[in-house]
C-alpha positions as semicolon CSV with decimal commas, in nm:
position;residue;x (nm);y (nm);z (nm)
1;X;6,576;13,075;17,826
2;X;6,823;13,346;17,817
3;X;6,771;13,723;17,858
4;X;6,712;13,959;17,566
5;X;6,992;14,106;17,425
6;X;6,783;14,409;17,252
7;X;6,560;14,695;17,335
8;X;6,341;14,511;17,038
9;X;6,347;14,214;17,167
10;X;6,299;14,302;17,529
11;X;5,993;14,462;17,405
12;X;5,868;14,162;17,174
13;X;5,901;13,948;17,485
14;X;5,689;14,192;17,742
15;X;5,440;14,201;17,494
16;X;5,399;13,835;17,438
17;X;5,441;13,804;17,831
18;X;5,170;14,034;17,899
19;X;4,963;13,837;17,631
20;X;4,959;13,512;17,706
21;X;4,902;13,628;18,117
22;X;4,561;13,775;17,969
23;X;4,473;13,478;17,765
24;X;4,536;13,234;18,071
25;X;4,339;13,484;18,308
26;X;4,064;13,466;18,068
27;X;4,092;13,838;18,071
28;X;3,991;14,055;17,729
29;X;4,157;14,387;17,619
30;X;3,867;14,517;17,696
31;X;3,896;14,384;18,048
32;X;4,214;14,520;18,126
33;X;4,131;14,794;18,005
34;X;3,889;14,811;18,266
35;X;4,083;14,672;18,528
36;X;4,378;14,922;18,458
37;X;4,141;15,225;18,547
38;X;4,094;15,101;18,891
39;X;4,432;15,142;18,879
40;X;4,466;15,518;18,793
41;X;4,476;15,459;18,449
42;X;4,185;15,631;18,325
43;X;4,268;15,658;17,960
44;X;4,287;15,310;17,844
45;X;4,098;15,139;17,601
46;X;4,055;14,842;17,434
47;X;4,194;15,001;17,157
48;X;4,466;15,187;17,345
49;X;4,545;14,851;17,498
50;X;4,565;14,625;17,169
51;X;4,755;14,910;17,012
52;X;5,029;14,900;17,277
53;X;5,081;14,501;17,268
54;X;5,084;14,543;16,936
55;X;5,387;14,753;16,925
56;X;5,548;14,626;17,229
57;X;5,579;15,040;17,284
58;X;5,430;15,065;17,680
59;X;5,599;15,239;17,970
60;X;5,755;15,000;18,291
61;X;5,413;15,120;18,522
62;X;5,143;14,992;18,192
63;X;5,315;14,668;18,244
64;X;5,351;14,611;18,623
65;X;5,029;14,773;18,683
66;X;4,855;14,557;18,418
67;X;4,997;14,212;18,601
68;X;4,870;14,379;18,946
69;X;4,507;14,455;18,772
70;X;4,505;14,067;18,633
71;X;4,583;13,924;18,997
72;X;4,953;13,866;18,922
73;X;5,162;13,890;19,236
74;X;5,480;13,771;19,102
75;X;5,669;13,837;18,760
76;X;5,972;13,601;18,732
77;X;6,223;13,738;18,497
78;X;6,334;13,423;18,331
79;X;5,919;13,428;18,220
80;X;5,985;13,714;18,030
């Protein structure tokens, strides 16, 4: 696969990244929402979550910290 070429498309792909990690963690928005606030994020929800993988609109430390919350120690580029 090659890289993205666009800020949309680097965004599309983040967000489907981030979504399929959740679905094979077995892990709910609700969940990471959770998860995230052991994490210092103490204003997400499951709405605030779904809203922002819906866009594809989160900042670099959502999406790191969210693949530290779900257990993810690793994040190969080429999976993105």
């Amino acid at each position: 696969m090659s890289f993205a070429k666009t800020e949309p498309e680097w965004a599309e792909r983040a967000s489907r990244h981030l979504k399929a990690e959740l679905k094979k963690a077995g892990i709910t928005y609700a969940g990471l929402a959770n998860l995230l606030k052991k994490h210092g994020f103490k204003n997400e929800t499951r709405a605030s979550v779904s809203s922002k993988l819906a866009s594809g609109a989160f900042a670099p430390a959502f999406f790191v910290a969210s693949q530290v919350a779900i257990g993810r120690e690793t994040i190969r580029l080429e999976d993105v």
